[in-house]
C-alpha positions, 0 to 999 in steps of 0.5 A: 500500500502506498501513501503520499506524502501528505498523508505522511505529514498529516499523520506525524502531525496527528501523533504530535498532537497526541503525544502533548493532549498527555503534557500540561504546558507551564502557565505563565503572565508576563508582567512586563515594562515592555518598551519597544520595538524588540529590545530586552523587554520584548525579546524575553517575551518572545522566548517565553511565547516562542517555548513550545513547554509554555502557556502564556496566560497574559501579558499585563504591562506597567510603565517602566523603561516607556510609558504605559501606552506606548509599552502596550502599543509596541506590545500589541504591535509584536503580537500582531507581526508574530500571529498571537494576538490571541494572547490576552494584553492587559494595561496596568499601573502608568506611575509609581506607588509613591515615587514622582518625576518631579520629586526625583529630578530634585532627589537627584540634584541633592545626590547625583543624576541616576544613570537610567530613569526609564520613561522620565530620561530627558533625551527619549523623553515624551507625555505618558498620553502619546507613543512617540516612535513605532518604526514597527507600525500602530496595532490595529488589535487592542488591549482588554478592557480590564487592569492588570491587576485584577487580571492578575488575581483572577488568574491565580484564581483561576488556576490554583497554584499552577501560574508563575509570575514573570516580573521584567519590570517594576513592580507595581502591578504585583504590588497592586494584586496583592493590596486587591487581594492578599491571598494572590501570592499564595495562588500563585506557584513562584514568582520569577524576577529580573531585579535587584544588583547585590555587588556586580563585577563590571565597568559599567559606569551605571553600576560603578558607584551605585553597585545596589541601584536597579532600575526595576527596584529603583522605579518603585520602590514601595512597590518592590517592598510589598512584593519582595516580603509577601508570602509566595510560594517561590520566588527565583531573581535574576540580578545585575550580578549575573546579568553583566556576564552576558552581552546581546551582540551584533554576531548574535542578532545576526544569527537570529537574522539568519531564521526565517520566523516571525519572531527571527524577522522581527529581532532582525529588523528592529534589535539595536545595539547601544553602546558597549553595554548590551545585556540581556537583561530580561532574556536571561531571566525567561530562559532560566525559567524555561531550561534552569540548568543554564543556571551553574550556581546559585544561593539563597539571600533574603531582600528588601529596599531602602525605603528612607528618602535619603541618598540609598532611596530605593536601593537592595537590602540583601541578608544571609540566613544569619543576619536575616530581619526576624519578622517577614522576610523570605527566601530568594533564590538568586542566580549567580553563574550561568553557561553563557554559551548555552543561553546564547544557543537556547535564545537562537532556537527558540527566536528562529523556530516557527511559531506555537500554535495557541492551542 
């Protein structure tokens, strides 16, 4: 009996999907400041989207390194050039618990200009109200018509224990769920963050002088205290420690370039290197989720953050198990080393491969 080749495909893709109707995918928000296009942002929700083991449940989106709108509008955008708009993009908090832009333009002339502000830097500076630049084009999808986060709280609701929180940026939509609801953090089955600088080895000259300054913990401060002492389950950081080891290269996005994916063509037309620095800040923190033997060392510190309004205003507090405050604190898994070679390659399968289906 012969068969053609249809037939052939069409049944390796029928026991494809037999052998995942028995796999549960890793259910997944991305909480993300996601500026765009492409950059650390983006690019790590790309990977988590790319990963055939994940389930993106949502994005929910807070102003960080852009402001809200044109976080969503860049967002929105990616979704639509990959084919997933399907995924469920929901805005949330457009300013800090407490920190101000005004206020912190004269924290700085008491105590030294803050090398990243984020949406407040002066030279990429725009109101909250308008996009600025979308070389990519305006979405044509919209957002839900819900905040992120009661979004948040209905999906740990929804999904007892099976979610993971994915924290790129700062982290005032968490901190908003959890004043919403106190119980979310123990719905949810970790937290997964990029944040926090301990004592980085580099010449950045960000870091040089301010070696507990990082701009997702800086940016809300009071926002990263409520969430760094609730009662998660888990909870795993990615710091600038470990982030400086790894460097978002021109040899690298060409490799990237090189796919044929969406998500390859979109990395390949709209990454940009800028200056010496390029880590891949948020990048490491997805892939470590989704393979953590890129991980070769980690410890176990205990966090918080320099509320006093002083010099150290949103700096890391950091204790061993010795030294640790007694009441409130928890464990934080933190990334120390890593197989960068590995990373490299992780990243370069997954932004080449074609993209998941949503189902």
């Amino acid at each position: 009996m012969k068969f053609g080749r249809a037939w052939v495909l069409a049944m390796v893709a029928l026991l494809t999907c037999l052998t995942c109707w028995g796999q549960d995918k890793r259910k997944i928000i991305i909480d993300q400041d996601a500026a765009g296009p492409a950059g650390t942002d983006l690019q790590s929700t790309l990977l988590l989207i790319q990963s055939p083991q994940t389930q993106v449940l949502g994005i929910t989106v807070v102003t960080g390194d852009q402001w809200l709108k044109a976080e969503v509008a860049h967002t929105l955008r990616m979704l639509e050039l990959i084919g997933r708009s399907d995924i469920p993009l929901v805005p949330g908090a457009e300013y800090p618990l407490v920190r101000q832009k005004e206020e912190t333009e004269l924290w700085e002339q008491r105590y030294g200009s803050v090398a990243w502000l984020g949406a407040w830097t002066p030279q990429l500076y725009h109101p909250p109200d308008q996009l600025g630049e979308m070389p990519e084009g305006r979405p044509s999808t919209k957002a839900l018509d819900e905040d992120a986060a009661h979004f948040l709280v209905r999906m740990v609701h929804r999904f007892p224990g099976e979610v993971t929180i994915y924290a790129g940026g700062p982290m005032t939509n968490l901190a908003l769920a959890i004043s919403i609801d106190p119980e979310f953090p123990r719905l949810a089955k970790e937290l997964v963050f990029m944040g926090a600088s301990l004592n980085p080895e580099t010449t950045d000259p960000e870091f040089i002088n301010t070696p507990r300054r990082e701009f997702n913990i800086w940016f809300d401060p009071e926002a990263a205290h409520i969430v760094l002492r609730a009662p998660w389950k888990k909870i795993v950081c990615t710091t600038v420690d470990i982030s400086v080891k790894t460097r978002m290269t021109a040899e690298l996005i060409n490799r990237i370039k090189a796919g044929d994916s969406p998500a390859a063509r979109y990395v390949g037309k709209y990454a940009r290197l800028h200056g010496e620095y390029n880590y891949l800040w948020d990048e490491l923190a997805a892939a470590a989720w989704l393979d953590p033997s890129l991980i070769t060392k980690k410890e176990t510190r205990f966090l918080d953050v320099e509320l006093d309004r002083g010099a150290g205003y949103g700096n890391i507090l950091s204790w061993t198990d010795q030294d640790k405050p007694k009441l409130d604190v928890q464990p934080v898994e933190i990334q120390a080393d890593l197989d960068t070679e590995r990373l490299y390659k992780l990243l370069v399968n997954l932004l080449t491969a074609p993209t998941p289906s949503p189902h």
